[in-house]
N, CA, C and O of each residue as an XYZ file, in Angstrom:
852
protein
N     141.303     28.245   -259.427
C     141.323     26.785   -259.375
C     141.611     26.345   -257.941
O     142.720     26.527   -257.439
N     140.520     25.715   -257.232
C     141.329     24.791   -256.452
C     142.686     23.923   -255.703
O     143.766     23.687   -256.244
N     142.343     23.616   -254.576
C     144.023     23.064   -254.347
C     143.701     22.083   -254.274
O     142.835     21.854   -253.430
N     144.226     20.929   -255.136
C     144.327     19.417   -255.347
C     145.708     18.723   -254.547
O     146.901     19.012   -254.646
N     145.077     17.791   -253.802
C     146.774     17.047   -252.777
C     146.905     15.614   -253.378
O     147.920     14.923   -253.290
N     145.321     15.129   -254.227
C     145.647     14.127   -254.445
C     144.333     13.846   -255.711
O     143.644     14.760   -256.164
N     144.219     12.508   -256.082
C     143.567     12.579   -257.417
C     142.334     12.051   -256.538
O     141.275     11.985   -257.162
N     142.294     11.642   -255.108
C     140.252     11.487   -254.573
C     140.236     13.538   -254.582
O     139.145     13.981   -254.940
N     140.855     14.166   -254.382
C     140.411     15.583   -254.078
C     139.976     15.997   -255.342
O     139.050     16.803   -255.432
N     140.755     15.361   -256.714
C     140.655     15.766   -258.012
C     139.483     15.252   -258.376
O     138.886     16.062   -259.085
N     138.681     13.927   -258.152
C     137.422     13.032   -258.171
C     136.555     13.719   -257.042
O     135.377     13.368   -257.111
N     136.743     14.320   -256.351
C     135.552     14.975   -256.142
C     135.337     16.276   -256.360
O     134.336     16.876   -255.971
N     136.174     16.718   -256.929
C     136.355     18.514   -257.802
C     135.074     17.763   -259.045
O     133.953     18.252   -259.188
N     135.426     16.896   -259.589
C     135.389     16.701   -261.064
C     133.647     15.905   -260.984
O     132.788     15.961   -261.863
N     133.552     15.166   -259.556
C     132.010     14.700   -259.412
C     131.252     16.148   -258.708
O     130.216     15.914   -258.086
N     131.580     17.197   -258.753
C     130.466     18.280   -258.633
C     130.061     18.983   -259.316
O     129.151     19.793   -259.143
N     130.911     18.701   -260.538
C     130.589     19.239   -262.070
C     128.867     18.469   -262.895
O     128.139     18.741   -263.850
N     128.921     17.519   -261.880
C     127.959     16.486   -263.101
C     128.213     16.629   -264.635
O     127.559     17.061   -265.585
N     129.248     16.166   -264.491
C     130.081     15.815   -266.335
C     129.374     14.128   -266.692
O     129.635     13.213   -267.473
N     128.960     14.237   -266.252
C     128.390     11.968   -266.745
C     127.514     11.812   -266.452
O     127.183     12.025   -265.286
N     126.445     11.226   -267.638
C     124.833     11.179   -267.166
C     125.020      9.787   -266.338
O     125.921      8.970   -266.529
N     124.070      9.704   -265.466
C     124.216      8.221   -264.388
C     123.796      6.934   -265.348
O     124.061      5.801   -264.947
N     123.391      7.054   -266.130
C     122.752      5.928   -267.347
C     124.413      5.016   -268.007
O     124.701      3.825   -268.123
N     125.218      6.390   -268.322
C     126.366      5.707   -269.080
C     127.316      5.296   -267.287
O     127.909      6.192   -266.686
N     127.241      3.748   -266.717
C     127.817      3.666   -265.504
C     129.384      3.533   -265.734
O     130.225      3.970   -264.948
N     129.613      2.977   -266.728
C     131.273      3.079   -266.905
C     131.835      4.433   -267.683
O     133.033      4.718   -267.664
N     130.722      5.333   -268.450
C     131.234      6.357   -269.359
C     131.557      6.198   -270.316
O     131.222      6.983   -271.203
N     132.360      5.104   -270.578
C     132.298      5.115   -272.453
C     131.310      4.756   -272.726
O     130.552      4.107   -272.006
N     131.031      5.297   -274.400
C     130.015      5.601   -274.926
C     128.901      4.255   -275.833
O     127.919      4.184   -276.572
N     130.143      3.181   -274.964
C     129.364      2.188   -275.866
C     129.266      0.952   -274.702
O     130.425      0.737   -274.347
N     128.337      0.062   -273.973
C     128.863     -1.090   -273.553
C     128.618     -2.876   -273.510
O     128.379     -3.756   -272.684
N     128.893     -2.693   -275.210
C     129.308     -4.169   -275.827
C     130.426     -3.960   -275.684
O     131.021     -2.926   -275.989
N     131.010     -5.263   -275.024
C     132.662     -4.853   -275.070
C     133.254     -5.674   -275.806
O     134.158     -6.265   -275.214
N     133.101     -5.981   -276.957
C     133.158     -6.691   -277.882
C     133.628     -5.391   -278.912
O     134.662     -5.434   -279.579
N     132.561     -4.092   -278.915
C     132.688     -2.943   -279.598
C     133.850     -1.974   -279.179
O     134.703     -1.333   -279.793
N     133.330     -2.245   -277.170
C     134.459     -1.863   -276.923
C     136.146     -2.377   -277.341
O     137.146     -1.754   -277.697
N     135.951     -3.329   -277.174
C     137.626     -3.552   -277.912
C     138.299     -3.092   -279.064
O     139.419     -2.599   -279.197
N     137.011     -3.460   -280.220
C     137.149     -2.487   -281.237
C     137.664     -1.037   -281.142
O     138.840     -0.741   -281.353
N     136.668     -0.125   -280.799
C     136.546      1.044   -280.749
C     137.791      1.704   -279.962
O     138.280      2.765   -280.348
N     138.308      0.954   -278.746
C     139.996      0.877   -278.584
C     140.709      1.295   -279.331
O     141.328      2.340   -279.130
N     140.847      0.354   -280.747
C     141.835      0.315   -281.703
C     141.775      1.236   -282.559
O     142.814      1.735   -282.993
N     140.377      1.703   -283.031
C     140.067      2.539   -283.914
C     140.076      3.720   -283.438
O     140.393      4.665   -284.160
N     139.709      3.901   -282.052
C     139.806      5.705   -282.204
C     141.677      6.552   -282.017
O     142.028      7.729   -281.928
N     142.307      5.485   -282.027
C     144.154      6.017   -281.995
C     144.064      6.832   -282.872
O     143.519      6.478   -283.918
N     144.644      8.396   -282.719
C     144.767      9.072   -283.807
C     143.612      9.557   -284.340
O     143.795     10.044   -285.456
N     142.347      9.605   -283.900
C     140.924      9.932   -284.603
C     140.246     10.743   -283.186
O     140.615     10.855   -282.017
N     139.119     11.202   -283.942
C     138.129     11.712   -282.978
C     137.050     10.498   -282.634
O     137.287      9.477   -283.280
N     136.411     10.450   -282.131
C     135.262      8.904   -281.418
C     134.118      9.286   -282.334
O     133.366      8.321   -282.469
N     133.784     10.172   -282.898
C     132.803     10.657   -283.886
C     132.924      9.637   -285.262
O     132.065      8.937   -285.797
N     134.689      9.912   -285.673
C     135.189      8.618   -286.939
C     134.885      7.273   -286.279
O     134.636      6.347   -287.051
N     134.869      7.046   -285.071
C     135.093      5.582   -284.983
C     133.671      5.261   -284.829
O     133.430      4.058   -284.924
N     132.441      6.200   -284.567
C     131.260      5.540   -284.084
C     130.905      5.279   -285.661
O     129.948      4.525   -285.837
N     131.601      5.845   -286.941
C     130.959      5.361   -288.184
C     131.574      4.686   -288.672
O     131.135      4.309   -289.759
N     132.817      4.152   -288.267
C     133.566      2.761   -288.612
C     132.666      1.945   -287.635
O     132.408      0.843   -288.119
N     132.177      2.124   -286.557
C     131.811      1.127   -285.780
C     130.177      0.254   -286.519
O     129.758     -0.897   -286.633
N     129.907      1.068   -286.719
C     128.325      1.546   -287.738
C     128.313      0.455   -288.942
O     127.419     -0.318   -289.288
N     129.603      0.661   -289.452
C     129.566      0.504   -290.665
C     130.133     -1.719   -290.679
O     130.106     -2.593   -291.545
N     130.513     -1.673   -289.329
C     130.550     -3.372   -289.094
C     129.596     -4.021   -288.707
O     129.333     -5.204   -288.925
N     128.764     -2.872   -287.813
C     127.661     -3.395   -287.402
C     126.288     -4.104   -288.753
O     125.585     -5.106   -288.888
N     126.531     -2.975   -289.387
C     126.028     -3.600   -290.844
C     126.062     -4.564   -291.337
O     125.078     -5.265   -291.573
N     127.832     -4.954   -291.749
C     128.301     -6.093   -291.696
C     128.177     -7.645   -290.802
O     128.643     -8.725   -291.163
N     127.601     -7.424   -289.872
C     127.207     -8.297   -288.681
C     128.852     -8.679   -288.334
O     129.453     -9.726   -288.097
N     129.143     -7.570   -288.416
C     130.916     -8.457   -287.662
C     130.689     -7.938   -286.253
O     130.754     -6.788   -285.819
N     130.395     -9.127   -285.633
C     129.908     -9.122   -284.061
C     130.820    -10.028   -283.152
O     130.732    -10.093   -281.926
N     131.673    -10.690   -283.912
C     132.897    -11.749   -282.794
C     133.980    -11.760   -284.006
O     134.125    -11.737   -285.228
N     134.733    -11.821   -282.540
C     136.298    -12.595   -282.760
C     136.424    -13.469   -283.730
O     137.520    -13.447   -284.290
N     135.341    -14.545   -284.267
C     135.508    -15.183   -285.044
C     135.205    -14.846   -286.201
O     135.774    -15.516   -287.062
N     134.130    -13.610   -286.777
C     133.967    -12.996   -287.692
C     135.147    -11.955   -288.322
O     135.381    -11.845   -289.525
N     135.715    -11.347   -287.433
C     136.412    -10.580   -287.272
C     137.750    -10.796   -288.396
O     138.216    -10.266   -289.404
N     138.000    -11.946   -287.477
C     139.751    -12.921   -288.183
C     139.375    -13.521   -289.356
O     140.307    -14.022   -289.986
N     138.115    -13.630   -289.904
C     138.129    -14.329   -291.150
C     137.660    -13.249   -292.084
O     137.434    -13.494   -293.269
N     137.492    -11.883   -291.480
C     137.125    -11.044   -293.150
C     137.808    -10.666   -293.680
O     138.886    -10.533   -293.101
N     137.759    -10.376   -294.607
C     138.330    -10.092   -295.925
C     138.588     -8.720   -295.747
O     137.779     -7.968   -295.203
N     140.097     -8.227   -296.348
C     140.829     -7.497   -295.797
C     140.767     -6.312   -296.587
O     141.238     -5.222   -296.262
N     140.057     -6.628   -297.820
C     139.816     -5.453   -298.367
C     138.078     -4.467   -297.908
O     137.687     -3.309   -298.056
N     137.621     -5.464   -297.450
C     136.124     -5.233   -297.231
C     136.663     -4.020   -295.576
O     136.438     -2.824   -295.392
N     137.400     -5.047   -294.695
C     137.647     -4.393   -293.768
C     137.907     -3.072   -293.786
O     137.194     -2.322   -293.121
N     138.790     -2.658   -294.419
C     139.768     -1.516   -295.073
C     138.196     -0.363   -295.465
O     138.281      0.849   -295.265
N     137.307     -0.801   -295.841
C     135.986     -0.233   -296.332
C     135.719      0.485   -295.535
O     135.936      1.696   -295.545
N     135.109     -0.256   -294.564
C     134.328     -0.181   -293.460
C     134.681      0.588   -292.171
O     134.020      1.250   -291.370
N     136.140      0.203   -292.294
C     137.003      1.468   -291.332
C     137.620      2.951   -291.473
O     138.192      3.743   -290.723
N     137.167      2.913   -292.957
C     137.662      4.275   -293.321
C     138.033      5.481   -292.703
O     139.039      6.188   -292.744
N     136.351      5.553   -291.792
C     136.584      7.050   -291.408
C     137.281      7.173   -290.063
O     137.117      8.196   -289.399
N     138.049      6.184   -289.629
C     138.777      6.416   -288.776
C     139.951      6.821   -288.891
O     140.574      7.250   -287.920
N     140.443      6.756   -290.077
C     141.690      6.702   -290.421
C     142.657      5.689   -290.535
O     142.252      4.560   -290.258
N     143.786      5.800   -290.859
C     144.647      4.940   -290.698
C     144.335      3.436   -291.050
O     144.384      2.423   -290.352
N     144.081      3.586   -292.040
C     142.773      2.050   -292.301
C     143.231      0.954   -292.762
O     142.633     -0.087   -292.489
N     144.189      0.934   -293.423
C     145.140     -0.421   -293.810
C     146.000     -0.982   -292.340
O     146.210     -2.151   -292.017
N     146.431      0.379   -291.551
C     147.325     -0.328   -290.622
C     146.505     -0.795   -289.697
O     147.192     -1.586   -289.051
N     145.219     -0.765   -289.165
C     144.291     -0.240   -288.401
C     143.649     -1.858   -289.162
O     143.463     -2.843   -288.447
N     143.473     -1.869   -290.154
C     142.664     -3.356   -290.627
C     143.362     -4.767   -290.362
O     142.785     -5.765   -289.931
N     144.685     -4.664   -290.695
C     145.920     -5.560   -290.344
C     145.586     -5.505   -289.198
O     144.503     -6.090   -289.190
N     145.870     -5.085   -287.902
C     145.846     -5.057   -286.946
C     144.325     -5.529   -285.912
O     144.151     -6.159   -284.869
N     143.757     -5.065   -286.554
C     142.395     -5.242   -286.140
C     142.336     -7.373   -286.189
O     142.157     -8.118   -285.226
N     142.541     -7.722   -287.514
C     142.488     -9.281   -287.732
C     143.644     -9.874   -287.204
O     143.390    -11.028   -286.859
N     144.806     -9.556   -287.001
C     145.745    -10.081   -286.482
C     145.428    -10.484   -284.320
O     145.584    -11.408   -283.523
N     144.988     -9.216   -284.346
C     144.763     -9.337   -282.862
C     143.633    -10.229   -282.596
O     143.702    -11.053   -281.685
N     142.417    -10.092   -283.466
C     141.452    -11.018   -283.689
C     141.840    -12.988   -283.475
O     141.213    -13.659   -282.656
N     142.760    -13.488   -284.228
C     143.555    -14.503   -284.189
C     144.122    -14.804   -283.230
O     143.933    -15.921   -282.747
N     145.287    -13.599   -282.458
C     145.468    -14.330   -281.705
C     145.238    -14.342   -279.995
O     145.874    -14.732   -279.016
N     143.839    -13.623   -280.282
C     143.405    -13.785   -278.627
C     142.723    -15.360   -279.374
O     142.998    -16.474   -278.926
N     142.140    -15.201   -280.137
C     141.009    -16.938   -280.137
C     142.311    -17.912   -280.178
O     141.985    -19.094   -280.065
N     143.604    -17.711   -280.301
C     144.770    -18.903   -280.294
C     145.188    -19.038   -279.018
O     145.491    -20.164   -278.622
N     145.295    -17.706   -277.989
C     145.382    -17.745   -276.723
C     144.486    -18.092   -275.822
O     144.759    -18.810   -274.861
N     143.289    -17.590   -276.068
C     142.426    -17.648   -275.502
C     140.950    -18.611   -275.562
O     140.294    -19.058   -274.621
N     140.780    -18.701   -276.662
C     139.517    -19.476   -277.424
C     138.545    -18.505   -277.472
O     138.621    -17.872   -278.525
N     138.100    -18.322   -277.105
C     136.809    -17.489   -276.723
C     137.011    -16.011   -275.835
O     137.787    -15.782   -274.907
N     136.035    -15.137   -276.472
C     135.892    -13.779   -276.550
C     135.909    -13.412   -274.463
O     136.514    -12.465   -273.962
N     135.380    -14.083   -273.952
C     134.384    -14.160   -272.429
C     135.991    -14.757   -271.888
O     136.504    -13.991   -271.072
N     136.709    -15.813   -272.176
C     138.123    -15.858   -271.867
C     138.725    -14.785   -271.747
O     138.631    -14.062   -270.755
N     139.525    -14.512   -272.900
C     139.912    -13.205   -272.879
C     139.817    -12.200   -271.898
O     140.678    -11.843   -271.094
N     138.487    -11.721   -272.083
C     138.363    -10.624   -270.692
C     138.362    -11.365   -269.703
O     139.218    -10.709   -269.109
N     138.185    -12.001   -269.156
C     138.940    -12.779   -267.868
C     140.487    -12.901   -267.361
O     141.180    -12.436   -266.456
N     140.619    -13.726   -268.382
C     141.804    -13.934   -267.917
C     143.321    -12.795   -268.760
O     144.437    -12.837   -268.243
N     143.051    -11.902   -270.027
C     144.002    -11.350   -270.441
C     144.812    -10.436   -269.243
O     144.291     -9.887   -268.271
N     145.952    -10.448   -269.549
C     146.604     -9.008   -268.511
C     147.510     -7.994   -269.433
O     147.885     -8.307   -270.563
N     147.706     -7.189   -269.031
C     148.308     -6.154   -269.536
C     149.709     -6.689   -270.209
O     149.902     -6.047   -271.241
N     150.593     -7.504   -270.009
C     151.842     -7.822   -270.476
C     151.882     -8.334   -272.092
O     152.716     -7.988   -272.928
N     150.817     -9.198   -272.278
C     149.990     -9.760   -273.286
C     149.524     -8.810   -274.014
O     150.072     -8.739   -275.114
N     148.689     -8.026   -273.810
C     148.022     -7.047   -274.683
C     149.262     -5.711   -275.220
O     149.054     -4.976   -276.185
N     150.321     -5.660   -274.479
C     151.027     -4.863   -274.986
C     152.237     -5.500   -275.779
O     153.224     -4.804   -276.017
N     152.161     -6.998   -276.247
C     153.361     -7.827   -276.930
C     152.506     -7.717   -278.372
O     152.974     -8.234   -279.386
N     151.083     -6.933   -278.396
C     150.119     -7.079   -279.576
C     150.673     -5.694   -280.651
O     150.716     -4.528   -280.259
N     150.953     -6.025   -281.659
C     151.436     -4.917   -282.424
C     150.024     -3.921   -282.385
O     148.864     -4.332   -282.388
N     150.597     -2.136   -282.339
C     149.881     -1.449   -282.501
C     149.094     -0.872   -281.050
O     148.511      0.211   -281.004
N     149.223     -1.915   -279.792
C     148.991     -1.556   -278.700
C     149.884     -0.897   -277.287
O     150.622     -1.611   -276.608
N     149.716      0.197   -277.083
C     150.835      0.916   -276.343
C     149.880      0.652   -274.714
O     148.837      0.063   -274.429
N     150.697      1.282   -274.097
C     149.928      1.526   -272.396
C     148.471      2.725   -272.654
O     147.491      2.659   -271.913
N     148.509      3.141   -273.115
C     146.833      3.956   -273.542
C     146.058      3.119   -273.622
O     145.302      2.723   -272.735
N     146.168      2.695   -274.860
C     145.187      1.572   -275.677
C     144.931      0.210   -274.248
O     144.035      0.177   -273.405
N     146.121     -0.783   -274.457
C     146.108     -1.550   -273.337
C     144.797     -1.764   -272.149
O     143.928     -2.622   -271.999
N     145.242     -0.277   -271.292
C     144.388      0.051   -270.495
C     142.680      0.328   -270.533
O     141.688      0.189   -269.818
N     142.966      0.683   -271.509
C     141.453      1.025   -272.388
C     140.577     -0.109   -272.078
O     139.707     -0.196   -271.212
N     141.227     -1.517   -273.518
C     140.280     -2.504   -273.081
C     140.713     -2.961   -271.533
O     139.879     -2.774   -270.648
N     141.538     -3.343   -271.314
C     141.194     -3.484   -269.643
C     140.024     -3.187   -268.699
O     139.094     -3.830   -268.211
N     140.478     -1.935   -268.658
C     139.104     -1.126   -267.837
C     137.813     -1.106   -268.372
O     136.862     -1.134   -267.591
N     137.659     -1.070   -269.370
C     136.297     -0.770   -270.235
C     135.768     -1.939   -271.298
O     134.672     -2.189   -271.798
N     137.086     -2.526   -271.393
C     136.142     -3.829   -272.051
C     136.320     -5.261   -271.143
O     135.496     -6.145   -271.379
N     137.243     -5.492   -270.235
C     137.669     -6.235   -269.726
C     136.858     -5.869   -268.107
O     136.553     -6.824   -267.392
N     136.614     -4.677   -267.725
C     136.284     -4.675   -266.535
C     136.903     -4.840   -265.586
O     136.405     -5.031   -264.477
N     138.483     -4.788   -265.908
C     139.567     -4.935   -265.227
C     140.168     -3.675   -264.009
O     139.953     -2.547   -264.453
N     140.637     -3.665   -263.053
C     141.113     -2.207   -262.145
C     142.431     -1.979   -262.491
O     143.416     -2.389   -261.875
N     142.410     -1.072   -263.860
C     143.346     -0.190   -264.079
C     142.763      1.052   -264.725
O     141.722      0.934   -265.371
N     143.387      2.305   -264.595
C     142.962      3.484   -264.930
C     143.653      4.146   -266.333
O     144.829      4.356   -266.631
N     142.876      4.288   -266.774
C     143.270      5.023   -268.468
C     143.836      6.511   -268.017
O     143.361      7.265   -267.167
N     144.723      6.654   -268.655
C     145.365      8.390   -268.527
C     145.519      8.661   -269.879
O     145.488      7.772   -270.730
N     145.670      9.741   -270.108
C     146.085     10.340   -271.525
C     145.997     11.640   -271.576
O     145.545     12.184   -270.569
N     146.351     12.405   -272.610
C     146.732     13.786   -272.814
C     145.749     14.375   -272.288
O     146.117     15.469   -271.862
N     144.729     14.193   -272.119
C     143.538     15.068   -271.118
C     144.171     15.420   -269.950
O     144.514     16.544   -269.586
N     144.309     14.254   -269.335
C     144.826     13.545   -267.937
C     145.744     15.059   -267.450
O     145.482     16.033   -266.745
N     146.872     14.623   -268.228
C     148.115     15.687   -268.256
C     147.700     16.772   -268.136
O     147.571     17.194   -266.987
N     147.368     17.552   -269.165
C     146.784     18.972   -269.203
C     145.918     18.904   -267.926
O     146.534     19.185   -266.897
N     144.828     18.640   -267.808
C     144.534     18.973   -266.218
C     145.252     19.157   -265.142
O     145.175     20.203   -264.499
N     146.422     17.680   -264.649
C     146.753     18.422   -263.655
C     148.091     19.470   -263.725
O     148.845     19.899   -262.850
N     148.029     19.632   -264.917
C     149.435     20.140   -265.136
C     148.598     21.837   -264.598
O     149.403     22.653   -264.150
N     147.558     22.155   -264.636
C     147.141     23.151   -264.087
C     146.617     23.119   -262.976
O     145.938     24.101   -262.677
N     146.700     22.369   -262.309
C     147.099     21.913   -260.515
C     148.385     22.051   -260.188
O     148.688     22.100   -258.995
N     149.469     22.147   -261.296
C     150.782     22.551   -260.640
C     151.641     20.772   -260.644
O     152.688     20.462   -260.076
N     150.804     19.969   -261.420
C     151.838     18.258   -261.249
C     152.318     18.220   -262.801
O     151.690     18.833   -263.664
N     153.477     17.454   -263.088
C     153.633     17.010   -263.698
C     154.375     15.661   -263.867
O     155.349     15.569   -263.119
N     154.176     14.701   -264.586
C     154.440     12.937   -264.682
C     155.586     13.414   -265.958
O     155.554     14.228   -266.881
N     156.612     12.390   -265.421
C     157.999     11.707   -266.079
C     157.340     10.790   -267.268
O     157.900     10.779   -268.364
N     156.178     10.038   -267.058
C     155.883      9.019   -267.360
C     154.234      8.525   -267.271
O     153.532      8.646   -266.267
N     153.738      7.848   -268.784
C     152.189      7.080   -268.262
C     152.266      6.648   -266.724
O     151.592      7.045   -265.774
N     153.157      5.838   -266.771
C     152.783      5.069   -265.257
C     153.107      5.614   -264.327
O     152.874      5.133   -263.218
N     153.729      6.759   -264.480
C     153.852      7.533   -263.188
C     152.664      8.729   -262.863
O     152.604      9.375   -261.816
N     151.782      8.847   -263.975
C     150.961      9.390   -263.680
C     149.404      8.443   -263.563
O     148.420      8.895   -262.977
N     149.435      6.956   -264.299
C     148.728      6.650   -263.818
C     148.860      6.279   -262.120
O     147.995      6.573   -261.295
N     149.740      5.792   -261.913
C     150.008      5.327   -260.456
C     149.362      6.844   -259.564
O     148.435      6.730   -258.762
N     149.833      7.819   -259.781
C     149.071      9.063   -259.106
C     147.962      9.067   -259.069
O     147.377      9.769   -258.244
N     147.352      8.345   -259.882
C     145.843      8.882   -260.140
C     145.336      7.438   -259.361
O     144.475      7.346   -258.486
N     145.807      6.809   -259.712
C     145.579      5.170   -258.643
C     145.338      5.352   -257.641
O     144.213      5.471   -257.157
N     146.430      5.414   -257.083
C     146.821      5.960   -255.659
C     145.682      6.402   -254.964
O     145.071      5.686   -254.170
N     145.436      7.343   -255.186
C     144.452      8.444   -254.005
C     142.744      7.529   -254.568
O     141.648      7.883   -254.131
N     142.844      6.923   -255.094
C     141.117      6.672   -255.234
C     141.506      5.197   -253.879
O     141.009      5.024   -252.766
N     142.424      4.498   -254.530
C     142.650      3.249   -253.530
C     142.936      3.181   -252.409
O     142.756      2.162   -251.741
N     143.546      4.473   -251.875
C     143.815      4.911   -250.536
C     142.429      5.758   -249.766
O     142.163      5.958   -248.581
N     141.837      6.068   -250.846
C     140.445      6.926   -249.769
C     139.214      6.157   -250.210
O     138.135      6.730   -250.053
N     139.219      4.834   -250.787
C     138.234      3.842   -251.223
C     137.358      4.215   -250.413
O     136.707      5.201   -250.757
N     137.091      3.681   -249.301
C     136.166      4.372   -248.176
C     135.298      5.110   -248.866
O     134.363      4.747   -249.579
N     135.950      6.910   -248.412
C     135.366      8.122   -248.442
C     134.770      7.883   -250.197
O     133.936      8.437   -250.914
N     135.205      7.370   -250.260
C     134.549      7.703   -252.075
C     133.245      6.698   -252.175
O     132.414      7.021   -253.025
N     132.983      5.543   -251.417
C     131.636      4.942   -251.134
C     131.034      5.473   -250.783
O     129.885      5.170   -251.102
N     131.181      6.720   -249.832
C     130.037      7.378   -248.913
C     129.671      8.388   -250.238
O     128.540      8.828   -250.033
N     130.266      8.967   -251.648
C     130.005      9.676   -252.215
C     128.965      9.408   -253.282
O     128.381     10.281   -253.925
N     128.764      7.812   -253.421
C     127.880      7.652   -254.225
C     127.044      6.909   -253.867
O     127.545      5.909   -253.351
N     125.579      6.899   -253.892
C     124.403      6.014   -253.457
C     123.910      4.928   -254.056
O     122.813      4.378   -253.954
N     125.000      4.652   -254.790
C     125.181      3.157   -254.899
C     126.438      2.267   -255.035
O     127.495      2.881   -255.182
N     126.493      0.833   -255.008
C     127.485      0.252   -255.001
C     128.716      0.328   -256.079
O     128.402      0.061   -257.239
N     129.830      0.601   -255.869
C     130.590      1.513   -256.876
C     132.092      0.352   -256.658
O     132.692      0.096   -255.614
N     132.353     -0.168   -258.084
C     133.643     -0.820   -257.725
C     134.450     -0.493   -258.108
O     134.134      0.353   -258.945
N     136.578     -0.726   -258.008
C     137.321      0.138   -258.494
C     137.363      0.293   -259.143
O     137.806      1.429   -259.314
N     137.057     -0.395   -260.299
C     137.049     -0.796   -261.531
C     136.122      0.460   -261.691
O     136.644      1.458   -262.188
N     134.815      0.516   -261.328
C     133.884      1.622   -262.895
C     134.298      2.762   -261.649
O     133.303      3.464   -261.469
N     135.260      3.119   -260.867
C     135.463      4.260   -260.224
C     136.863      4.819   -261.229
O     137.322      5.913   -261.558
N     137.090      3.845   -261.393
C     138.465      4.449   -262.686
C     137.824      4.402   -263.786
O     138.265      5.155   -264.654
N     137.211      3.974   -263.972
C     136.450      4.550   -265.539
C     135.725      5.807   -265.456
O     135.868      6.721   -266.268
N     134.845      5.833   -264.331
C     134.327      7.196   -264.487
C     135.133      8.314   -264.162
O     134.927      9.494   -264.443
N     136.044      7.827   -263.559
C     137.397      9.142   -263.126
C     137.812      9.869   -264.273
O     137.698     11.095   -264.261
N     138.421      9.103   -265.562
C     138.661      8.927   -266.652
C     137.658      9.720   -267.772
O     137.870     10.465   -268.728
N     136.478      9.164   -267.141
C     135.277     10.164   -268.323
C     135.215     11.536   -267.643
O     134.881     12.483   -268.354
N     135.504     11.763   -266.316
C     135.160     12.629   -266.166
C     136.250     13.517   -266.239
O     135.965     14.666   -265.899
N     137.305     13.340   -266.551
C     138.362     14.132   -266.831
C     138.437     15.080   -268.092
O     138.588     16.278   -268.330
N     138.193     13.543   -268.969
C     137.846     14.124   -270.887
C     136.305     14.719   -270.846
O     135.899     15.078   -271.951
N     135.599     14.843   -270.004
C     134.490     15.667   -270.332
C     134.382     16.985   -269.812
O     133.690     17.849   -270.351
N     135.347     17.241   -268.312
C     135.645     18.442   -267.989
C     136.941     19.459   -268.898
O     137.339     20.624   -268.855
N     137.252     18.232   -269.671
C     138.486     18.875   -270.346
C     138.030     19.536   -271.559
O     138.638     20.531   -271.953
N     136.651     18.920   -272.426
C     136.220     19.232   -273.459
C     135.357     20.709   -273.447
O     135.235     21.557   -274.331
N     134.823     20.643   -272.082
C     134.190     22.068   -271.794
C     134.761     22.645   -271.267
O     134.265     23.758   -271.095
N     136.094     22.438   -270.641
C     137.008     23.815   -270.005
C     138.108     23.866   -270.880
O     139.145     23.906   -270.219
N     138.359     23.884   -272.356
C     139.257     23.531   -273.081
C     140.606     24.451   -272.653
O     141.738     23.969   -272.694
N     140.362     25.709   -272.277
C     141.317     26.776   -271.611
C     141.454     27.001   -270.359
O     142.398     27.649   -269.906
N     140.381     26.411   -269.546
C     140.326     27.323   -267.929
C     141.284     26.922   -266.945
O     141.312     27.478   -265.848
């Protein structure tokens, strides 16, 4: 393995792999971020395989907004989310949060504008994982998702984090400090925002094919 000093050395270990087809530009696998928000909530505790057939199974439903969302019926919901698991707490939650971004916010296009992280984590059921999630990926916001991937990687670089935010801040850090050098790496216009998202995919996709190395 390599010697990593910082997480741009770790982003360009991880961009010579070609782990991310150039088509998906943020890496998650979906980008309605409408779905994305969803798909947030639903994959806690699941594989993204359960949530693309809970996701499937609303799409059916035409539950396509915030406003559809908060008015269905809670047993139908509970249906439809099954295979994600956790489906009663996961349905509650799903309509509750539904409510009260449209009470905060009005509208779906609000929301991702103007929400911030302090807000999204006063939402039952949402921790600093999740949070970040829609941020970055449905919000389009510059913060970086970490999670147990995250860890296990560099923990075989020899780092280890006290803390989410002490390891997101690590991973922050070195992309925002060598911003620069990391423009010259891609041949097209690249903002912090989908540079922490793809950091992020490319972590869980080197992690899924090097599950031991």
């Amino acid at each position: 393995m390599i010697n990593i000093d910082s997480s741009y050395d770790l982003l360009c270990f991880l961009k010579e792999q070609n782990l991310i087809d150039e088509k998906n530009e943020f890496w998650w696998p979906n980008d309605n971020s409408f779905e994305i928000l969803l798909g947030s909530i639903l994959t806690q505790n699941t594989k993204w395989t359960n949530v693309e057939k809970s996701l499937d199974n609303l799409k059916k439903l035409n539950i396509n907004s915030l406003e559809k969302l908060s008015n269905m019926n809670l047993e139908e919901l509970i249906i439809a989310i099954t295979p994600s698991g956790f489906k009663n707490q996961k349905s509650v939650r799903l309509i509750v949060l539904a409510k009260n971004i449209i009470d905060d916010f009005q509208t779906f296009e609000e929301f991702c504008l103007k929400v911030d992280r302090t807000w999204l984590l006063k939402q039952k059921g949402i921790g600093p994982e999740t949070a970040d999630a829609i941020l970055c990926y449905s919000c389009k916001q510059e913060y970086m998702v970490v999670d147990s991937y995250t860890q296990r990687l560099l923990k075989r670089f020899g780092y280890e984090f006290e803390s989410y935010e002490e390891l997101q801040a690590w991973c922050e850090y070195g992309i925002n400090q060598n911003y620069d050098k990391i423009l010259t790496l891609y041949d097209y216009e690249i903002t912090i925002n989908k540079i922490y998202a793809r950091f992020h995919g490319k972590i869980i996709e080197f992690m899924k094919r090097n599950p031991k190395a």
